[in-house]
N, C-alpha and C positions, 0 to 999 in steps of 0.2 A: 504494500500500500504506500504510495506517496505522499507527504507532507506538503500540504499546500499552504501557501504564504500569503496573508491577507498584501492589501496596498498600506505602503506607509512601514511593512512592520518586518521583518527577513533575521529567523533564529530568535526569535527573544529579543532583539534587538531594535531600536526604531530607527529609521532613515530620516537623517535631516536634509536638508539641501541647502548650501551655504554659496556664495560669491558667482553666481553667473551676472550679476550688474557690480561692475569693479567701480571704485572709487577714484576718484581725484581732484584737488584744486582750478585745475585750468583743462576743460576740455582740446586745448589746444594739443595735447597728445595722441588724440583719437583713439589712447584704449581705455577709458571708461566713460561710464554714461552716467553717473552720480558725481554734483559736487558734494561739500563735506557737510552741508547740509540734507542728503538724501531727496537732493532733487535732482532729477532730469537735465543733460545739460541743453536740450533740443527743445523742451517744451517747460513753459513759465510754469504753469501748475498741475505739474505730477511729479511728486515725491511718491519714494518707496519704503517703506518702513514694517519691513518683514525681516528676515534673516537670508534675502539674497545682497545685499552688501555688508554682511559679516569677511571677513576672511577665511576663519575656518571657525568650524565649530566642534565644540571639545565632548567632555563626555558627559557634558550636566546638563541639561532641558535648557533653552535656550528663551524659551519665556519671559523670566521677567528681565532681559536682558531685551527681547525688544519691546517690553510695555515700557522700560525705560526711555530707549530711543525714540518710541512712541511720542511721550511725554517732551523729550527734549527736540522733534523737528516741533511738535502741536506749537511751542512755543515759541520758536522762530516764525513759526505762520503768524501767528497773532500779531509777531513784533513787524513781519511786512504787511500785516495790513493796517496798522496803525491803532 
């Protein structure tokens, strides 16, 4: 009998997904899409604020690590909108 593996979940283990939108200061590099405020560098409003611009992610739930970053773009937003 085979062992089937729900989505999300592989051995007991869960699968995160971390850094496919990479970071950087000046899009003028052309390899990332997020300045270091987790916004887009192509479009004024769309920010990202999940765990794809993490670098990597380690062995602890990732959670409140991005309700933090959550917390810290919400705030930037407020501060450009005045």
């Amino acid at each position: 009998m085979r062992e089937t593996v729900s989505a999300g979940r592989l051995g007991g283990r869960y699968l995160r997904h971390a850094n496919p939108a990479r970071t950087a200061c000046f899009a003028r590099s052309g390899l990332s899409v997020l300045d270091v405020h987790c916004k887009a560098h192509e479009l004024d409003n769309l920010y990202l604020v999940d765990t794809s611009f993490f670098a990597s992610i380690g062995a602890v739930d990732p959670s409140l690590t991005v309700m933090a970053s959550a917390l810290r773009v919400g705030e930037h937003i407020l501060g450009r909108l005045g």
